[in-house]
Every structure is written in C-alpha cells, then in structure tokens.
DRENPA-3360 file (N, C-alpha, C; in nm, 2 decimals, always signed):
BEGIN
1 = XXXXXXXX = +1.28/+0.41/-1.58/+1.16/+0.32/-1.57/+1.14/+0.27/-1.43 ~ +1.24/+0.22/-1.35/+1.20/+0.19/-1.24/+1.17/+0.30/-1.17 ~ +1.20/+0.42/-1.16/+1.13/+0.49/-1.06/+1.03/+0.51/-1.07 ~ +0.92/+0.51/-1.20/+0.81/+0.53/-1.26/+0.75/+0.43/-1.21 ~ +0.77/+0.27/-1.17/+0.73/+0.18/-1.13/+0.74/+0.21/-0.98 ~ +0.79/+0.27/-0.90/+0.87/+0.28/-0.75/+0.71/+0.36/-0.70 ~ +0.69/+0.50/-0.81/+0.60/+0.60/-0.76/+0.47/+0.55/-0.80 ~ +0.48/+0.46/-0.91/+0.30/+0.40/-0.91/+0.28/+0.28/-0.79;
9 = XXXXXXXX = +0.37/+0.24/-0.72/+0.35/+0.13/-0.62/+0.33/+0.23/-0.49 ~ +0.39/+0.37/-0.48/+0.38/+0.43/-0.35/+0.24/+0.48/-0.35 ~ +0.17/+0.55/-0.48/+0.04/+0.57/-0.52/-0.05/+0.51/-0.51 ~ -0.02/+0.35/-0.53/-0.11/+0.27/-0.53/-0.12/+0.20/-0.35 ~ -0.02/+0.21/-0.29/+0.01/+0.16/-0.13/-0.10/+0.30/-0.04 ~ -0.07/+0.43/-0.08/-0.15/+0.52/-0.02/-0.32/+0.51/-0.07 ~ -0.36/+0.51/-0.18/-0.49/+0.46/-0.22/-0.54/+0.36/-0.14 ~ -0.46/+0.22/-0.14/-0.51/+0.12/-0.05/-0.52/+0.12/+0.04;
17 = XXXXXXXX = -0.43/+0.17/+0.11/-0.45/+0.23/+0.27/-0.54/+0.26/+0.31 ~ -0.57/+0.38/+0.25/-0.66/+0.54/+0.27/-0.78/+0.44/+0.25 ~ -0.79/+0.37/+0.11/-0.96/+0.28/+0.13/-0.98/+0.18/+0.22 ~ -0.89/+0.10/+0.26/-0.88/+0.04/+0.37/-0.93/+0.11/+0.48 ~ -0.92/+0.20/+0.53/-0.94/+0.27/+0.64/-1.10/+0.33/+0.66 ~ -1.09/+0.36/+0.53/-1.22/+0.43/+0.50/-1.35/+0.30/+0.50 ~ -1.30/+0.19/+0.49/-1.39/+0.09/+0.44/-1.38/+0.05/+0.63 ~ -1.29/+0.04/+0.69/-1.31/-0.03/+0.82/-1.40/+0.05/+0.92;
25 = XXXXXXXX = -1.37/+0.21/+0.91/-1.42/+0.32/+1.02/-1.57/+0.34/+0.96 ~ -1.60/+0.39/+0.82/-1.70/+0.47/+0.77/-1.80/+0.32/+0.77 ~ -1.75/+0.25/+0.66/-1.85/+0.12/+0.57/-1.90/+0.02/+0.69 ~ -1.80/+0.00/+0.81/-1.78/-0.12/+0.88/-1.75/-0.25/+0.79 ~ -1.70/-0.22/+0.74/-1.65/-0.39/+0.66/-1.53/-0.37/+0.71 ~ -1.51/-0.47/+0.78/-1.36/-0.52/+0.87/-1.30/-0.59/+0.78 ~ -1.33/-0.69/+0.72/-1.25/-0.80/+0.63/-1.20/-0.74/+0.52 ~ -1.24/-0.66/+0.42/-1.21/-0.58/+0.32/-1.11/-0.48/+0.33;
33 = XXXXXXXX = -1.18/-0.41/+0.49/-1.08/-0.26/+0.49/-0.99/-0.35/+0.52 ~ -0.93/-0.50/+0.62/-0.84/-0.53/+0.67/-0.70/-0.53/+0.52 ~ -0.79/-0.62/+0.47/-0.70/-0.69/+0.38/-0.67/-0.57/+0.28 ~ -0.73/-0.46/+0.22/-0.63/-0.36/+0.17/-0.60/-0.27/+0.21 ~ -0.54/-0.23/+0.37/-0.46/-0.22/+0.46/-0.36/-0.29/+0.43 ~ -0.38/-0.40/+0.48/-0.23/-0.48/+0.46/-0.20/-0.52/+0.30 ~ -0.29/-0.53/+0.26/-0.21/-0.50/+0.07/-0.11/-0.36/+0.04 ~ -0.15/-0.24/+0.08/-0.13/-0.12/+0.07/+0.03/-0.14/+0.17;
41 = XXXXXXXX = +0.06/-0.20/+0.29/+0.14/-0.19/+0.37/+0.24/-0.33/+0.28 ~ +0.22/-0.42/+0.19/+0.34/-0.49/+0.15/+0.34/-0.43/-0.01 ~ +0.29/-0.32/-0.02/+0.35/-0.30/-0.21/+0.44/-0.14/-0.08 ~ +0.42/-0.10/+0.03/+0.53/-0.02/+0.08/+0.66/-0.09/+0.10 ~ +0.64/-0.21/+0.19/+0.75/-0.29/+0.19/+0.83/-0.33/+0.10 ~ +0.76/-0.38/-0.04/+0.83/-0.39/-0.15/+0.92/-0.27/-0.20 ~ +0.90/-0.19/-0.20/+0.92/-0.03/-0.22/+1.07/+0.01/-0.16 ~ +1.03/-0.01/-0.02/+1.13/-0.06/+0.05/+1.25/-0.11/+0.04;
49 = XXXXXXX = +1.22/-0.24/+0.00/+1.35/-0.37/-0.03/+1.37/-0.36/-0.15 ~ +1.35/-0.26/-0.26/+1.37/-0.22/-0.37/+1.45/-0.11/-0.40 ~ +1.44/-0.02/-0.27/+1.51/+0.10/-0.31/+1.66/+0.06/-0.19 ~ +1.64/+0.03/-0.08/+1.76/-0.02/-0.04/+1.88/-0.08/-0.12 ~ +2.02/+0.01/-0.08/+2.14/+0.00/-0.14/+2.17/-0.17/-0.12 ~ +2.27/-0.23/-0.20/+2.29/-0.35/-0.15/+2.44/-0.36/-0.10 ~ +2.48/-0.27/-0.06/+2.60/-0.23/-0.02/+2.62/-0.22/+0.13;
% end
C-alpha cells in the first residue's frame, strides 16, 4: 500500500510541476505557476523523507 501511495505522490509532484511551468512560461500567471511548482517540489520532498532508511 505504501508504495502505491509513494507512486501517486511522484505522479502527482510531476503533474504539478509540469503545470506550474506551463502556467508561468505559456499562461504568464506567475503566482499560480509559482505556487504549484513549489507544491509539486514538497509532495517530492515528502517522497523523499519517506523512503529514506532510518538506519
């Protein structure tokens, strides 16, 4: 189960990115693309501190 949870947060980190980017360069909405940019970049982080050993 948690890896199923691991790969829908990586899925969902590259979508938000990708629209983020798309919304800053194509749309010019800076505020929007910003902030799911950095949404997209802390469900990676979580990802992250989730799969790290604690060893």
């Amino acid at each position: 189960m948690t890896g199923t949870i691991m790969s829908i947060l990586m899925l969902a980190g590259v979508l938000l990115t990708g629209a983020g980017l798309y919304a800053v360069i194509r749309r010019r909405d800076r505020k929007r693309g910003t902030l799911m940019i950095l949404a997209g970049l802390v469900m990676f982080g979580n990802v992250a501190i989730a799969t790290v050993p604690i060893h």
